[in-house]
C-alpha positions in Angstrom: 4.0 -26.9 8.5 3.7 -23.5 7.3 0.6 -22.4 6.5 -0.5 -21.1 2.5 -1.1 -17.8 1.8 -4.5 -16.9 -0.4 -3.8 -14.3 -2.4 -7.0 -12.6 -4.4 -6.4 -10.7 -7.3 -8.5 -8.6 -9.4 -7.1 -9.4 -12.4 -8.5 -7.1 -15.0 -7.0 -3.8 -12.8 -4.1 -2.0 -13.8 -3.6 -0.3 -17.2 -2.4 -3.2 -19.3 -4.9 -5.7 -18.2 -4.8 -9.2 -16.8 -1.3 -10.2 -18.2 0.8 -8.3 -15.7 -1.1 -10.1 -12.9 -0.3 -13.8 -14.2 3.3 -12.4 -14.9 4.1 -11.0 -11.8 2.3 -13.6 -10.1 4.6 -16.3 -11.5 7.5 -14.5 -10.7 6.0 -14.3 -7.4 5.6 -17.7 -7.1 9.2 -18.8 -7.4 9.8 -17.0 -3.8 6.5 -17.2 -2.0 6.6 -20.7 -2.5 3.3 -21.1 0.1 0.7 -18.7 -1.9 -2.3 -19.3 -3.9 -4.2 -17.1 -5.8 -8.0 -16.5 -6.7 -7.9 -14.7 -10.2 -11.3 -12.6 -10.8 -12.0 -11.3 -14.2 -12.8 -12.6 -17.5 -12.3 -16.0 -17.9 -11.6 -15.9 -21.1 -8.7 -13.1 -21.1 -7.0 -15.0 -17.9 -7.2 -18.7 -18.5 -5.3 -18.6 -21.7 -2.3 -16.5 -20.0 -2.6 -18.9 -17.0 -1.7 -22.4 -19.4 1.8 -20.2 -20.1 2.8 -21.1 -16.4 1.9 -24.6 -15.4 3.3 -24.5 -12.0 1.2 -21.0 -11.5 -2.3 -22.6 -12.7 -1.7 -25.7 -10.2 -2.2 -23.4 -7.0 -4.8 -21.0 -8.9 -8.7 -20.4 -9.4 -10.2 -18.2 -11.7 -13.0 -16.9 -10.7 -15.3 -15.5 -13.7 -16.9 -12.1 -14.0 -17.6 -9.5 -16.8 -17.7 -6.2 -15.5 -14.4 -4.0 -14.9 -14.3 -0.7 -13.3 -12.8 1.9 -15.4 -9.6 4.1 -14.2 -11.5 7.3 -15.2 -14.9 6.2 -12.9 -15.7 8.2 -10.1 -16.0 6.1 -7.0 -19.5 6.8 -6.5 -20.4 5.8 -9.9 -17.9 2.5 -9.2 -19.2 1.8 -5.9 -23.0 1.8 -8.5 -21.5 -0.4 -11.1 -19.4 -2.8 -10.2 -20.8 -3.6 -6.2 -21.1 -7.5 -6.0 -20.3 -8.0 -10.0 -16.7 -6.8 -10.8 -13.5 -8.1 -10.7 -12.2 -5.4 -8.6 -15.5 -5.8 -5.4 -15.1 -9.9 -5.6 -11.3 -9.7 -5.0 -12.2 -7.9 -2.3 -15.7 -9.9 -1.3 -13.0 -13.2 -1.2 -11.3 -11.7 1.8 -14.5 -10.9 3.8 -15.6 -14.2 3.6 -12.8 -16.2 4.3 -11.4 -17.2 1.0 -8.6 -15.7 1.1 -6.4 -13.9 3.3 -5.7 -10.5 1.2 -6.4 -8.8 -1.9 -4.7 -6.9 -4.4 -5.6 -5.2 -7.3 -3.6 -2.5 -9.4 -6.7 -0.8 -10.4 -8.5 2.6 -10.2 -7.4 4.0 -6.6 -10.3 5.7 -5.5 -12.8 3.4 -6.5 -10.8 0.3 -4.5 -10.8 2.3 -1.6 -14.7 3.1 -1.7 -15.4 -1.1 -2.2 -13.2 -2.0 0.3 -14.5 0.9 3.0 -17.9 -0.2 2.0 -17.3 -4.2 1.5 -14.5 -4.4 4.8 -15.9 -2.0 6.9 -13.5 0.4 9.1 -12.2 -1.4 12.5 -13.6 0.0 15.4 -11.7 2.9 17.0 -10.5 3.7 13.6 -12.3 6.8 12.3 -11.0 6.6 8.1 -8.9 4.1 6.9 -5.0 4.9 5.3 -2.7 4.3 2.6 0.4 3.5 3.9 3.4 3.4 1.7 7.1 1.3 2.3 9.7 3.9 1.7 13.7 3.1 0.8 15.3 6.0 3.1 19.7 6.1 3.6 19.3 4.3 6.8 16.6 1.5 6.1 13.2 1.0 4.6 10.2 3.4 6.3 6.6 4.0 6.4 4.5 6.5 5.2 0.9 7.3 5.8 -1.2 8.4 4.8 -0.6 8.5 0.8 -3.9 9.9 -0.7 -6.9 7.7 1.2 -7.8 10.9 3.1 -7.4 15.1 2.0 -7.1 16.6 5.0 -7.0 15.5 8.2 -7.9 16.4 12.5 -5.9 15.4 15.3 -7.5 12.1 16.1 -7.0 11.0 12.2 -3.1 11.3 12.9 -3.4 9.8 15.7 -5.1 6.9 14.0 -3.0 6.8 11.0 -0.1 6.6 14.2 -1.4 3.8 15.1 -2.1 1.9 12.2 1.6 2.7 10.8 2.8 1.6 14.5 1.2 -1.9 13.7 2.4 -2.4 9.9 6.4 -1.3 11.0 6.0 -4.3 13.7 4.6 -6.7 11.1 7.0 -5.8 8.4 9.8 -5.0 9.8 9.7 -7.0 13.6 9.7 -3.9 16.0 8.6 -3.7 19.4 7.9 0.1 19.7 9.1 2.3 16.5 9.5 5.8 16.3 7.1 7.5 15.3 7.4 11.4 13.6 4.6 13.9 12.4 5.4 15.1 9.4 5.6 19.6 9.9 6.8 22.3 8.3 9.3 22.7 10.8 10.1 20.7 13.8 9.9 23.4 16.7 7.1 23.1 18.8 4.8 26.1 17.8 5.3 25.0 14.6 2.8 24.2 12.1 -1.5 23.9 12.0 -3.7 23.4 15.1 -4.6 19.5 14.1 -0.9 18.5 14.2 -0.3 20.2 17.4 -3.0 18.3 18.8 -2.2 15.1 17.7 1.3 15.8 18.9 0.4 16.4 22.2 -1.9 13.6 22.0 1.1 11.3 20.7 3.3 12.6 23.6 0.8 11.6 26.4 1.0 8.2 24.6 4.7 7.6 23.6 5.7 4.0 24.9 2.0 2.2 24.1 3.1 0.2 21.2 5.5 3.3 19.9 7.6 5.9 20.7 7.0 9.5 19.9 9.9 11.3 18.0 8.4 14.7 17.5 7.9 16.6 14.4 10.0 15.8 11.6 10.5 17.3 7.7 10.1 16.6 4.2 14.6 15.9 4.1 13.4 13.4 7.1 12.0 11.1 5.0 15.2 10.2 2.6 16.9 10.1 6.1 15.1 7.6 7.8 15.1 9.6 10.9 11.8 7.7 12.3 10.2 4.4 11.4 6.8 6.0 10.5 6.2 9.6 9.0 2.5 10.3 9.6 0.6 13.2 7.7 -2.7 13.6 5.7 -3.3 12.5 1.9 -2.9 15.3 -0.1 0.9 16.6 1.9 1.5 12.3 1.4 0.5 11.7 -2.2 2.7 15.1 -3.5 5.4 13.5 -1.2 5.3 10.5 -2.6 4.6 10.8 -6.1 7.8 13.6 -6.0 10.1 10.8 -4.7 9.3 8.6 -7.5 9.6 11.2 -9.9 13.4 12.2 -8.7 14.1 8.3 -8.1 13.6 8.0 -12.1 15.5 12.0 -12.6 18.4 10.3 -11.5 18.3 7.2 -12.6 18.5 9.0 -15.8 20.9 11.4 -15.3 23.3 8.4 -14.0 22.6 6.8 -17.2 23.2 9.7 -19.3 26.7 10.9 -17.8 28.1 7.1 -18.1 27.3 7.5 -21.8 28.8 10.7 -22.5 32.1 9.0 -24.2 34.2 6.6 -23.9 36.1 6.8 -20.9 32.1 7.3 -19.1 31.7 3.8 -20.6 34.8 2.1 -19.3 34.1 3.2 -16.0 30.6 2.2 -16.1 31.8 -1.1 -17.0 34.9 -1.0 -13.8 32.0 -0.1 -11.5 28.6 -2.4 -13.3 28.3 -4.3 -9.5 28.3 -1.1 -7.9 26.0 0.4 -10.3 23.6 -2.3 -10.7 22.9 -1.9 -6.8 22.2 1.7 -7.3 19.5 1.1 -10.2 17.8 -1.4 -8.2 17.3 1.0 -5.2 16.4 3.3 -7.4 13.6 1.4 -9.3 10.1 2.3 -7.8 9.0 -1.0 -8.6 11.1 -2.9 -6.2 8.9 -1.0 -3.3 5.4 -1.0 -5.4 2.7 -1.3 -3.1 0.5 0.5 -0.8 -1.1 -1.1 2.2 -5.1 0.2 3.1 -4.7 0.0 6.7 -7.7 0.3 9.5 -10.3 -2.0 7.5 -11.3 -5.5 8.8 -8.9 -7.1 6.1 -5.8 -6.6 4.2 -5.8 -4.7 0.7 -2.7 -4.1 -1.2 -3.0 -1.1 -4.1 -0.5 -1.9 -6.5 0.4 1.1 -9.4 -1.9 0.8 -12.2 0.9 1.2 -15.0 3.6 -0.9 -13.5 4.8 -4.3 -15.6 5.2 -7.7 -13.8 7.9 -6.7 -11.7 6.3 -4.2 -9.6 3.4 -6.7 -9.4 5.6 -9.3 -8.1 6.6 -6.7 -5.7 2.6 -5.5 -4.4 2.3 -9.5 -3.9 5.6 -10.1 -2.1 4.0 -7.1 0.1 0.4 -9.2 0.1 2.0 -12.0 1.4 4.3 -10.4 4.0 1.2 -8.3 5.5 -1.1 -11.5 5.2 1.8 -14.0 7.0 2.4 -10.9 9.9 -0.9 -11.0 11.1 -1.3 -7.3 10.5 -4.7 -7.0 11.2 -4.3 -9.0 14.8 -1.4 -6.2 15.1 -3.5 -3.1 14.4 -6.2 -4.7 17.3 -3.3 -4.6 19.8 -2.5 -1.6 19.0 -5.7 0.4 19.5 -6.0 -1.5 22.4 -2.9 -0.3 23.8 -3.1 3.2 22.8 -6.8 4.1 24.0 -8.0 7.7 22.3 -11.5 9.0 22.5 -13.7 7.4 20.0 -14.5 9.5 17.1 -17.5 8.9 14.3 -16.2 6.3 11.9 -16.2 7.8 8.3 -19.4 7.1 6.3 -19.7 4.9 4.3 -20.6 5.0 0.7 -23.7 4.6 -0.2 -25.5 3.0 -3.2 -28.7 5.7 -4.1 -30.1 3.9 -6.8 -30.5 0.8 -4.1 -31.3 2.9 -1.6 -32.9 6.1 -2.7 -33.3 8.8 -0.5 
């Protein structure tokens, strides 16, 4: 018997509101046949949307609240507001105690990230938790951390965010010991700041523990596939990432422009539609929508705020993959395997007006 997925959802993130959850959730459903799904928001916006899909509201719960944090709040001044009374903290407050298995919200980026530091706590050993990122690449899918959880980062950070990426390419994609490359400006040895050369070094003395150390690889490394995991800092991963999307959609329409131009453009687009159809499914960024916060006690899934059902389906196909992997039970083995000297966790945020200094 296999075991159901819970899936909590914060219903009211996102920029469109509670309708590309229940969407993408039913289209979810028709794969992930052994979910369910704890809805928070406002009643009154989700229930309606939920009768549209009978087969979605048998294996749902909505769970009511008022309050939704905003995409322009400051995560401070979320963390404030919507702490133990907003859609976004309950999703995650379902997860810590035991009602479901992993959350997902498409919602305001930083603020999620405060909540679920401050409701999950960080694991122990990890010093700041990660957004990690699946990546289509010419050779197979890859993963990319960290995407914009931290700016900046020292040697035993990559070295974490190693780790953790380690763990989620053995969940996802079934490997024993994937490679494993820092992302430089060049891949020669004297090459690049003094953090990375540390954590290279400390990555080398550890190669085999759960991974294998390729060295330093580039940006053109990424679209190759040349490693499994591609480990920098937040700000180098959010540019890289949020470029990649952008060119994905450049040519996507620059393939759709030139098989417009006339008519012999058109009768060719119509000899080749199979082929072409493949391509503009690789290249649409909601098929991979979906970043994983990795190094908290509990799985969170950030899906894009502005994406439509689709890429929702996609962040929950994700949910459900990292929640049926045992990620978390993966990430434990892997510290435990890869010893490092324990650094001071990142603080967590913390609530003035409820505890003034």
């Amino acid at each position: 018997m296999v075991d159901t997925i819970r899936i909590s959802v914060d219903a009211m993130g996102g920029d469109v509101g509670p309708r590309v959850a229940i969407e993408g959730a039913a289209l979810a459903l028709r794969e992930l046949r052994h979910s369910s799904f704890l809805f928070h928001g406002r009643e009154a916006e989700i229930t309606p949307l939920l009768d549209g899909f009978p087969d979605l509201k048998k294996v749902s719960r909505v769970l009511h609240c008022d309050n939704v944090i905003s995409m322009e709040e400051k995560p401070s001044q979320a963390l404030r507001k919507g702490r133990g009374n907003s859609s976004m903290w309950n999703a995650l407050q379902s997860v810590k105690d035991g009602e479901a298995d992993v959350a997902i919200s498409g919602g305001n980026t930083g603020a999620l990230m405060a909540m679920a530091t401050f409701c999950l706590r960080p694991m122990e050993g990890i010093s700041r938790p990660a957004i990690a990122a699946i990546w289509p690449t010419l050779r197979a899918d890859v993963i990319v951390l960290d995407v914009g959880a931290t700016i900046g980062g020292d040697a035993k950070q990559l070295v974490d965010f190693s780790i953790l990426g380690a763990a989620l390419a053995r969940a996802l994609f079934d490997m024993e010991t994937p490679s494993i490359g820092l992302l430089n400006v060049g891949t020669e040895d004297m090459k690049g700041h003094d953090e990375v050369k540390e954590a290279a070094a400390l990555l080398t003395t550890g190669s085999g523990a759960g991974f294998k150390y390729y060295g330093f690889v580039e940006g053109d490394d990424i679209g190759k596939g040349t490693v499994d995991v591609i480990v920098t800092e937040g700000f180098t991963g959010n540019i890289a990432l949020k470029t990649a999307e952008g060119t994905a959609r450049q040519i996507g329409k620059y393939v759709s422009t030139a098989l417009k131009a006339d008519i012999f453009s058109k009768l060719g687009a119509l000899l080749a539609s199979k082929a072409l159809n493949a391509l503009k499914r690789k290249l649409d960024p909601r098929n991979v929508n979906g970043g994983v916060f990795l190094g908290l006690n509990g799985i969170v899934i950030k899906s894009h705020g502005g994406t439509d059902e689709v890429g929702f389906k996609s962040a929950l196909g994700l949910a459900y993959e990292m929640a049926r992997s045992r990620l978390i039970d993966k990430i434990a083995e892997g510290l435990q395997r890869f010893p490092t000297t324990p650094a001071p966790q990142a603080p967590v945020p913390i609530d003035r007006e409820a505890n003034p200094a």
